[in-house]
N, CA, C and O atoms as a CHARMM CRD file, in Angstrom:
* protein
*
  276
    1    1 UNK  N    136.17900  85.26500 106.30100 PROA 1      0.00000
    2    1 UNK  CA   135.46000  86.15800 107.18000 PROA 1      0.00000
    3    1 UNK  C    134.51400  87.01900 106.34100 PROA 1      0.00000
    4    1 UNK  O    134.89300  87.59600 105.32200 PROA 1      0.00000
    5    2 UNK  N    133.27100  87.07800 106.81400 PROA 2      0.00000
    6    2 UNK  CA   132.31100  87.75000 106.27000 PROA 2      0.00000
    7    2 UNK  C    132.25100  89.07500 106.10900 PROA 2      0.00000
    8    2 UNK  O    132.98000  89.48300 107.01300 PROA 2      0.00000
    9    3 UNK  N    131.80500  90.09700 105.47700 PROA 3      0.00000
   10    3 UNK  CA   131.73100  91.19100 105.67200 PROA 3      0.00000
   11    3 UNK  C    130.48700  91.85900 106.15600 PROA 3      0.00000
   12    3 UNK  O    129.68600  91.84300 105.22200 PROA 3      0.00000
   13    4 UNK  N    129.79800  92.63700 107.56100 PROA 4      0.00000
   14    4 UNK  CA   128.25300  92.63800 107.63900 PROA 4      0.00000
   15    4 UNK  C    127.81700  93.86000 106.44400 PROA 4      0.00000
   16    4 UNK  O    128.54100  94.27200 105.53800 PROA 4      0.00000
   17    5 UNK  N    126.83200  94.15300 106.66600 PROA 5      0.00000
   18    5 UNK  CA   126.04400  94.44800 105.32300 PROA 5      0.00000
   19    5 UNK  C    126.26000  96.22100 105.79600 PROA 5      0.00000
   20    5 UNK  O    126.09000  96.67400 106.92800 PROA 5      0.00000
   21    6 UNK  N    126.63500  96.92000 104.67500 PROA 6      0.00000
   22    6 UNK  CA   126.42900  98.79900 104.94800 PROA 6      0.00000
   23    6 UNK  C    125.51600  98.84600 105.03800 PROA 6      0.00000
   24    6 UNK  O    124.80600  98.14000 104.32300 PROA 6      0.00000
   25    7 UNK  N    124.95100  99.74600 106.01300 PROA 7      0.00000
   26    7 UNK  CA   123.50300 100.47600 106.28900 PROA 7      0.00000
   27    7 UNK  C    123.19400 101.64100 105.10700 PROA 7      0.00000
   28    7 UNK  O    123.98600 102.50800 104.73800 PROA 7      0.00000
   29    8 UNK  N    121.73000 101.40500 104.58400 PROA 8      0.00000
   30    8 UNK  CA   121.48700 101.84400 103.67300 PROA 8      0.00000
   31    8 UNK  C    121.33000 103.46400 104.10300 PROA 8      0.00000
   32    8 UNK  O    121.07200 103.85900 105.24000 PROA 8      0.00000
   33    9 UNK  N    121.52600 104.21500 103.04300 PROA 9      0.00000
   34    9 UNK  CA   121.32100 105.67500 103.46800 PROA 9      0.00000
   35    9 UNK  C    120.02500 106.22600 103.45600 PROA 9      0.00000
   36    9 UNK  O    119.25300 106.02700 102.51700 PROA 9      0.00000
   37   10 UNK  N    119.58600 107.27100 104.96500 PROA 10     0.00000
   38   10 UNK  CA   118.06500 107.30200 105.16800 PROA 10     0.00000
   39   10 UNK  C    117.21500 105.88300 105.50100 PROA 10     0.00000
   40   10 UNK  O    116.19100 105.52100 104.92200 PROA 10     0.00000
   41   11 UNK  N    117.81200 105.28200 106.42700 PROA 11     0.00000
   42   11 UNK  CA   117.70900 104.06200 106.87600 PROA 11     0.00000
   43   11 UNK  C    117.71800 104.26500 108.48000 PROA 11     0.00000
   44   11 UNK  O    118.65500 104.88500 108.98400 PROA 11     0.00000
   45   12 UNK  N    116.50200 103.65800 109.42000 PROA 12     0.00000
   46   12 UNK  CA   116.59600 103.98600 110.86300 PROA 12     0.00000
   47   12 UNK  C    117.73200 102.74800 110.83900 PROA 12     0.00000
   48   12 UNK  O    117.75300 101.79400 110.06200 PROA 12     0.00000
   49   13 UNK  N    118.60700 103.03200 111.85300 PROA 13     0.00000
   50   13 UNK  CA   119.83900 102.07300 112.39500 PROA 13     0.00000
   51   13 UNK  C    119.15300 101.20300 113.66300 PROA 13     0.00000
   52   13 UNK  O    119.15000  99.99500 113.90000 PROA 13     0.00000
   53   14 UNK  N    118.64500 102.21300 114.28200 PROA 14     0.00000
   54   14 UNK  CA   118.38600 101.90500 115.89300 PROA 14     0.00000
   55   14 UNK  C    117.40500 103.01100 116.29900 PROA 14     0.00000
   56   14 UNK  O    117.34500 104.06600 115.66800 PROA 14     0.00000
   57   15 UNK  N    116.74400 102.78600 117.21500 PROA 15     0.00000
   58   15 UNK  CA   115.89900 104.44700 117.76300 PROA 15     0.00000
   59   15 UNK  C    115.38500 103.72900 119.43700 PROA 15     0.00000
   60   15 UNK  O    114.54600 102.82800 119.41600 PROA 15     0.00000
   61   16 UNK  N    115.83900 104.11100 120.52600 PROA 16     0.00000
   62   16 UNK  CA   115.35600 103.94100 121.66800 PROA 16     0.00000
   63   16 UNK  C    114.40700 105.07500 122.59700 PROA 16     0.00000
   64   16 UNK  O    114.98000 105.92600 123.27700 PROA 16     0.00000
   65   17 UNK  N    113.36800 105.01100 122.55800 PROA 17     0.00000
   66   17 UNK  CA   112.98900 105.59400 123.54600 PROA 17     0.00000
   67   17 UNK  C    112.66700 104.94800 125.08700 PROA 17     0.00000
   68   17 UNK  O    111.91800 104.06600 125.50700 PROA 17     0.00000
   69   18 UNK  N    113.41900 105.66000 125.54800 PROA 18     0.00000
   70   18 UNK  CA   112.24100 105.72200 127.39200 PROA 18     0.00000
   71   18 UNK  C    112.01900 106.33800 127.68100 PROA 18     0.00000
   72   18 UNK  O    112.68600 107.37000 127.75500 PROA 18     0.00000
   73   19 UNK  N    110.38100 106.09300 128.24900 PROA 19     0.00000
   74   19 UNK  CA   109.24500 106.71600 129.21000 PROA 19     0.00000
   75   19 UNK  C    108.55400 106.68200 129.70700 PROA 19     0.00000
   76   19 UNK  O    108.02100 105.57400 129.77600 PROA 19     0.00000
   77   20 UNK  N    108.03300 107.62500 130.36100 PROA 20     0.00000
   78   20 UNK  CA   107.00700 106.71300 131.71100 PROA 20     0.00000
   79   20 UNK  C    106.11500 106.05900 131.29600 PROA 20     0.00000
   80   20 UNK  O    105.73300 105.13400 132.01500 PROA 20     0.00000
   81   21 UNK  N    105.60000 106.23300 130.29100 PROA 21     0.00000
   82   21 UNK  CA   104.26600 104.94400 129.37800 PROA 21     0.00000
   83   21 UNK  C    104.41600 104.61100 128.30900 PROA 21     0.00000
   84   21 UNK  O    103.83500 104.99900 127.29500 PROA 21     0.00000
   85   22 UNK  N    105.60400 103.48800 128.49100 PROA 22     0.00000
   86   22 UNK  CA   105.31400 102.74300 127.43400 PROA 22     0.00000
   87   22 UNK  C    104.99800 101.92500 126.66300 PROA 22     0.00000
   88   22 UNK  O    105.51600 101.47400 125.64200 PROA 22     0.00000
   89   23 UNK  N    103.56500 101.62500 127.51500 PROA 23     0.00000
   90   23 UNK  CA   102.73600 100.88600 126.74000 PROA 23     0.00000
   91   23 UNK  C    101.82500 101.94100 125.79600 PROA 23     0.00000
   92   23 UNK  O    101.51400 101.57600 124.66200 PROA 23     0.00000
   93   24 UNK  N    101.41000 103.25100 126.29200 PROA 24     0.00000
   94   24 UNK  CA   100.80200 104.18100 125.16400 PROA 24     0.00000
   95   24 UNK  C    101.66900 104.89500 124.20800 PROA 24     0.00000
   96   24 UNK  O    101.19700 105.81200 123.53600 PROA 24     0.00000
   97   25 UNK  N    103.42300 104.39200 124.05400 PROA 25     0.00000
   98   25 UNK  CA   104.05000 104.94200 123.38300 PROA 25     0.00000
   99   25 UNK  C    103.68700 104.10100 122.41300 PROA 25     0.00000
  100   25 UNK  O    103.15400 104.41900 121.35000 PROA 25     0.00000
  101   26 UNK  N    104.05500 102.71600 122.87600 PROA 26     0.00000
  102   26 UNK  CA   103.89300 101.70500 121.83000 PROA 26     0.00000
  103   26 UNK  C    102.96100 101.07200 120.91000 PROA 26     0.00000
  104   26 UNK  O    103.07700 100.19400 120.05500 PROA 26     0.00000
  105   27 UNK  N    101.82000 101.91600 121.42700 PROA 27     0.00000
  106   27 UNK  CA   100.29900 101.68700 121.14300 PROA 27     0.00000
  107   27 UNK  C    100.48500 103.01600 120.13000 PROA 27     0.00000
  108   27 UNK  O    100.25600 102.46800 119.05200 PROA 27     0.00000
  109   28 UNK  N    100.65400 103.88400 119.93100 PROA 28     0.00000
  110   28 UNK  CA   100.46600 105.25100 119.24300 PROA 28     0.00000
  111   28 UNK  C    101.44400 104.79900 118.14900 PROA 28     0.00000
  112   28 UNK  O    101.07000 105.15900 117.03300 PROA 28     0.00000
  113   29 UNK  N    102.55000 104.13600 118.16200 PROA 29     0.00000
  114   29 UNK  CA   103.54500 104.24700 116.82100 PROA 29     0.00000
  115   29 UNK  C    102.76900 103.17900 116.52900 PROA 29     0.00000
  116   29 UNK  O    102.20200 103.33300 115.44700 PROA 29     0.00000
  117   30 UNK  N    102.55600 102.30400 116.98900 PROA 30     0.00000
  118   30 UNK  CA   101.64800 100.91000 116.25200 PROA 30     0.00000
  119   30 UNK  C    100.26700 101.62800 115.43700 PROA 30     0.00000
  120   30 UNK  O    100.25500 101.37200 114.23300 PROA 30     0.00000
  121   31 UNK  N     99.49000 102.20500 115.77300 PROA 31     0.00000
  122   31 UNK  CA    98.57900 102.48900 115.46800 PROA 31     0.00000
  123   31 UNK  C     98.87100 103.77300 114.56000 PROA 31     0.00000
  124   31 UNK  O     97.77200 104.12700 114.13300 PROA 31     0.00000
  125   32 UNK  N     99.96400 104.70800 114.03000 PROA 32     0.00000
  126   32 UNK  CA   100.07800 106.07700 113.51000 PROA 32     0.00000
  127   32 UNK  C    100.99900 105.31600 112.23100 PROA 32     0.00000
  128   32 UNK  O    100.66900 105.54500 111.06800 PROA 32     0.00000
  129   33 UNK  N    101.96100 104.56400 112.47800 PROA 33     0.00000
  130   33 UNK  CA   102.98700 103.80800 111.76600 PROA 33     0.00000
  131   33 UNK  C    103.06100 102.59300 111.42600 PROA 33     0.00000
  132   33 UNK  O    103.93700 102.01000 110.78600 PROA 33     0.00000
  133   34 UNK  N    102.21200 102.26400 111.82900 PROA 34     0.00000
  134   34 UNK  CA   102.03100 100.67100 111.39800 PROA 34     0.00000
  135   34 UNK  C    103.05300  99.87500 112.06200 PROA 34     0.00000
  136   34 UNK  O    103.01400  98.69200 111.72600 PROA 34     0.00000
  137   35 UNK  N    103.75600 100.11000 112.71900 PROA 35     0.00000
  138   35 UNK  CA   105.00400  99.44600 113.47600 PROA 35     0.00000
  139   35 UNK  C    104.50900  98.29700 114.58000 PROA 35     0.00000
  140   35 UNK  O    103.74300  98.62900 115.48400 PROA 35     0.00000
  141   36 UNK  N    105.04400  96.77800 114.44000 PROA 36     0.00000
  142   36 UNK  CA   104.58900  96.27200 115.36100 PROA 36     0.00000
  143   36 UNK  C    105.22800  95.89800 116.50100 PROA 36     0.00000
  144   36 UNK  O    106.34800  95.39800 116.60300 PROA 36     0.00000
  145   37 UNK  N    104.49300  96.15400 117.29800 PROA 37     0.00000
  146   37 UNK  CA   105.52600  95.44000 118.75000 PROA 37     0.00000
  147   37 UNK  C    105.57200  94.16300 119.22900 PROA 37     0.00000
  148   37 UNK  O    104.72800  93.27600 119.09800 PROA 37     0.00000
  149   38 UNK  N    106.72200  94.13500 119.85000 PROA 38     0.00000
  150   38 UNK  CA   107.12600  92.78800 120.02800 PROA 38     0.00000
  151   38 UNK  C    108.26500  92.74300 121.42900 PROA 38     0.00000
  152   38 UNK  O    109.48800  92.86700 121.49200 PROA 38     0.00000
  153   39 UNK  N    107.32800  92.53200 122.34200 PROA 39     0.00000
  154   39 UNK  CA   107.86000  92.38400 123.61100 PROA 39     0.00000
  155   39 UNK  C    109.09800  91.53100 124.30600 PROA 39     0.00000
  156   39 UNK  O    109.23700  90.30900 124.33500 PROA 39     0.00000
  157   40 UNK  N    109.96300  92.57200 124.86200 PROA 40     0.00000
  158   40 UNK  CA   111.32600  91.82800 125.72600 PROA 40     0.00000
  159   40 UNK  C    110.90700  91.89300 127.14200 PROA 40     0.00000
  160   40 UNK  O    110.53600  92.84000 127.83500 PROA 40     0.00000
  161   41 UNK  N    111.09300  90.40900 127.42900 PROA 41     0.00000
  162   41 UNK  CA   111.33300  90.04600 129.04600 PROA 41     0.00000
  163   41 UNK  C    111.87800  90.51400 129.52400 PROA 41     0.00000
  164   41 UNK  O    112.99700  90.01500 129.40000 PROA 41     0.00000
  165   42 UNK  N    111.91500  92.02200 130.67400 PROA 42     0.00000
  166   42 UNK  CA   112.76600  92.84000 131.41700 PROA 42     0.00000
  167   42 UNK  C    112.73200  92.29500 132.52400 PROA 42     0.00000
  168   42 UNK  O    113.16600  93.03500 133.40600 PROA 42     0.00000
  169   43 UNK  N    112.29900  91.00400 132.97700 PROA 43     0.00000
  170   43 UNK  CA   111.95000  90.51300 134.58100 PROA 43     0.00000
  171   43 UNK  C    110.95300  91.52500 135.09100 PROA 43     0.00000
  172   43 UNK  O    111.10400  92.64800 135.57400 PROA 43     0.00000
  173   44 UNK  N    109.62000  90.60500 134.77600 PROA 44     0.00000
  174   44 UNK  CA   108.59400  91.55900 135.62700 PROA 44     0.00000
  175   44 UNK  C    108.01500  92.29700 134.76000 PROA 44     0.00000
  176   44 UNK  O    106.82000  92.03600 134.90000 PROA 44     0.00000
  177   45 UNK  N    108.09300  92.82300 134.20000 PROA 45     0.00000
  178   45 UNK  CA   107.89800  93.65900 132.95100 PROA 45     0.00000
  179   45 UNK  C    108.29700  93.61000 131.65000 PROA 45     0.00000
  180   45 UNK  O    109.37200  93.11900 131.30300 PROA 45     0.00000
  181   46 UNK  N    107.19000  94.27000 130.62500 PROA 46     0.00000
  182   46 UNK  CA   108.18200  94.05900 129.18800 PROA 46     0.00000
  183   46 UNK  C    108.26900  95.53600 128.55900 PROA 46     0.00000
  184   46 UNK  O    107.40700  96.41000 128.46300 PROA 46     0.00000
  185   47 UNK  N    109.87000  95.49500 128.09100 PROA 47     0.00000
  186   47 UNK  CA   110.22600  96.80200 126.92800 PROA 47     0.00000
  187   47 UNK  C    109.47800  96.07600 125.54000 PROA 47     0.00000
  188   47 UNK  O    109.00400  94.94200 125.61700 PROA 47     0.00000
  189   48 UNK  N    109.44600  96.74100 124.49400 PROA 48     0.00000
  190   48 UNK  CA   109.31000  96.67600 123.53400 PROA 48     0.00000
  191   48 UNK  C    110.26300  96.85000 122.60000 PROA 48     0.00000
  192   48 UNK  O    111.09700  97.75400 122.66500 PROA 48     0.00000
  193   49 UNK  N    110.18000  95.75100 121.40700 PROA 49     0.00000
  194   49 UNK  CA   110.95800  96.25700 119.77200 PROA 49     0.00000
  195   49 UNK  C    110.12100  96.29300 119.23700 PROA 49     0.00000
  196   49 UNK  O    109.21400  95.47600 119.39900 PROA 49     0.00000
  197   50 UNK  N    110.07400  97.35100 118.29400 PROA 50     0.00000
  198   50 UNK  CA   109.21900  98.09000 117.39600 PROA 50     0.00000
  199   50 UNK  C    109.94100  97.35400 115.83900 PROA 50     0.00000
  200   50 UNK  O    111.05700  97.60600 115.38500 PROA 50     0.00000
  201   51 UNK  N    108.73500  96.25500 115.16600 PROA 51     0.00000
  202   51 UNK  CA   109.17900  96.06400 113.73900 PROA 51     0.00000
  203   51 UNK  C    108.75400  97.19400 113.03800 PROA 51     0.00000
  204   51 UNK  O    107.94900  97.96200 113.56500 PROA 51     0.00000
  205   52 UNK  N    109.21300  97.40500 111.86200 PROA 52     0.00000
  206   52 UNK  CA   108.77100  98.22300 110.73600 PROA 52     0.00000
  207   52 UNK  C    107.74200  97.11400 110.01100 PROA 52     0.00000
  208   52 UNK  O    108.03100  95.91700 109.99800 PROA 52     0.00000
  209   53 UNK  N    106.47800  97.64900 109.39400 PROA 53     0.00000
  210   53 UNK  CA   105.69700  97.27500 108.87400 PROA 53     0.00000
  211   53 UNK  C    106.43700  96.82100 107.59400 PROA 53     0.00000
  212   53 UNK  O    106.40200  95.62800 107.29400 PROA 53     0.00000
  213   54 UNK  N    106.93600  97.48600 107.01600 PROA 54     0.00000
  214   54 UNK  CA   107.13000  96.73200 105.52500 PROA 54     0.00000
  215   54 UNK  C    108.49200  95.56100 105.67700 PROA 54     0.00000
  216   54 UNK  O    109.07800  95.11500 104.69100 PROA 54     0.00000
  217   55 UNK  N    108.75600  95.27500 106.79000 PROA 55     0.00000
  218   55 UNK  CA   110.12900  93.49700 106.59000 PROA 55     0.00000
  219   55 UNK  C    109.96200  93.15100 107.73500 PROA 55     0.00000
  220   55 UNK  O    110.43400  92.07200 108.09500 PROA 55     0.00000
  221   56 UNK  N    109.36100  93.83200 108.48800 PROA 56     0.00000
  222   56 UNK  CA   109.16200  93.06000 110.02700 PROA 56     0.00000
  223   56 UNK  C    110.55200  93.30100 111.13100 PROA 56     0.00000
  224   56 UNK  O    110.55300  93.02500 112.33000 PROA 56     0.00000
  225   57 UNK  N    111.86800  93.98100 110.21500 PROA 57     0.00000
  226   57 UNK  CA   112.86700  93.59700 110.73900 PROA 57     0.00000
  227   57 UNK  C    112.55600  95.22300 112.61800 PROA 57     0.00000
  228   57 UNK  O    112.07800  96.35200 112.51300 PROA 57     0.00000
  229   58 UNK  N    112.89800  94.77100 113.46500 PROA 58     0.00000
  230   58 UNK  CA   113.14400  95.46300 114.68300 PROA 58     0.00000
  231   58 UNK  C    114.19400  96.28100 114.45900 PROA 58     0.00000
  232   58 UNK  O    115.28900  95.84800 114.10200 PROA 58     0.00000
  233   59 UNK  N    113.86900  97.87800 114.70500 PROA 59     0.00000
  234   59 UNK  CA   114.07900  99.16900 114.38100 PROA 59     0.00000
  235   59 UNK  C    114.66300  99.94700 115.22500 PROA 59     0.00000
  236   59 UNK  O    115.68600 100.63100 115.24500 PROA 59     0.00000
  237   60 UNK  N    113.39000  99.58700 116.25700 PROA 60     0.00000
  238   60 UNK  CA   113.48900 100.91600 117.78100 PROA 60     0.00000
  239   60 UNK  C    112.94600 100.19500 118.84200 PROA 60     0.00000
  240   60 UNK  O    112.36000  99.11500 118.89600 PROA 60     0.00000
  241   61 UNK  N    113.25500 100.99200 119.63900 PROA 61     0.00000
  242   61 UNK  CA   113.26400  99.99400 121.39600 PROA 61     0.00000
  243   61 UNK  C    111.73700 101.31000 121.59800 PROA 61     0.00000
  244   61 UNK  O    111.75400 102.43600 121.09900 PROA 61     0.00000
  245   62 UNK  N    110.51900 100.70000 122.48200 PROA 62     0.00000
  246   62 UNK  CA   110.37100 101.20800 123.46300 PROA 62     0.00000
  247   62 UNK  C    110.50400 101.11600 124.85000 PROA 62     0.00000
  248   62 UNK  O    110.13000 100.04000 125.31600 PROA 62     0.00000
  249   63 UNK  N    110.93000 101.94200 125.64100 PROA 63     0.00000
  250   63 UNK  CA   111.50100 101.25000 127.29900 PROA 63     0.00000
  251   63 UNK  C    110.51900 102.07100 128.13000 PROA 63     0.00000
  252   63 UNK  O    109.97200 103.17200 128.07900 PROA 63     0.00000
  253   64 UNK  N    110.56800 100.87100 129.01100 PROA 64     0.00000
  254   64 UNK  CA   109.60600 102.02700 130.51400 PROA 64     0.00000
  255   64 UNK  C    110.56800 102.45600 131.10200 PROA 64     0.00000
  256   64 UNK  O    111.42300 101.58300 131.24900 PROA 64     0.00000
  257   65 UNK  N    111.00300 104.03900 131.78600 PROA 65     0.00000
  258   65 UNK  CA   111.22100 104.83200 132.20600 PROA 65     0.00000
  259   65 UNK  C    111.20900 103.95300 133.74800 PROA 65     0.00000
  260   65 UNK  O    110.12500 103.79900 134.31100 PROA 65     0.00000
  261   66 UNK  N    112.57100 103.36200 134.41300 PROA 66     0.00000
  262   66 UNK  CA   112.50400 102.92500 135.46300 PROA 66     0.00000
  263   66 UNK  C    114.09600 102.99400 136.03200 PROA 66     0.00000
  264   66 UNK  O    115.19500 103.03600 135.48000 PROA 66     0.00000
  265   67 UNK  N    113.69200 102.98400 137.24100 PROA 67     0.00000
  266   67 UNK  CA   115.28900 103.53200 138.23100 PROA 67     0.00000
  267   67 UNK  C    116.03000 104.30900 137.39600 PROA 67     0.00000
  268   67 UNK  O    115.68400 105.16000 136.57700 PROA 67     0.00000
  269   68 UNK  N    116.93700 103.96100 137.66700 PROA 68     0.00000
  270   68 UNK  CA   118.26800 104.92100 137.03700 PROA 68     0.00000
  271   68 UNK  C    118.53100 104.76800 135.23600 PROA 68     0.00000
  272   68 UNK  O    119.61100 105.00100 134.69200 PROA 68     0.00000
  273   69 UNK  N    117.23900 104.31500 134.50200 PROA 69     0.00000
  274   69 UNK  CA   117.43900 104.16400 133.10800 PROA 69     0.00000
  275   69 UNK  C    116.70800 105.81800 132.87800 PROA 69     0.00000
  276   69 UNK  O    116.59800 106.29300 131.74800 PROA 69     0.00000
């Protein structure tokens, strides 16, 4: 059995935001941070994962702000 890997210290783990626009959330960290997005099929709509520019690896969620989320 494997062991998964410790998270490095001063390391984002995860970061979710939702809000009512987030397509100009996702447009502003892309464009301020270099972070790229990379769209999830919500049916009908897409959230976003935000890569980090320097490994590509997916960081942070952006979500649209809908029903009871």
């Amino acid at each position: 059995m494997s062991e998964e890997p410790k998270p490095q210290t001063g390391r984002i783990g995860w970061f979710d935001l939702t809000v009512p626009d987030a397509d100009r959330v996702r447009d502003f960290y892309a464009a301020v941070g270099g972070w790229k997005p990379e769209p999830v099929e919500m049916g009908g709509y897409a959230d976003y994962n935000m890569a980090l520019p320097e490994t590509g690896e997916a960081a942070a969620g952006v979500c649209h702000q809908r029903g009871v989320n």
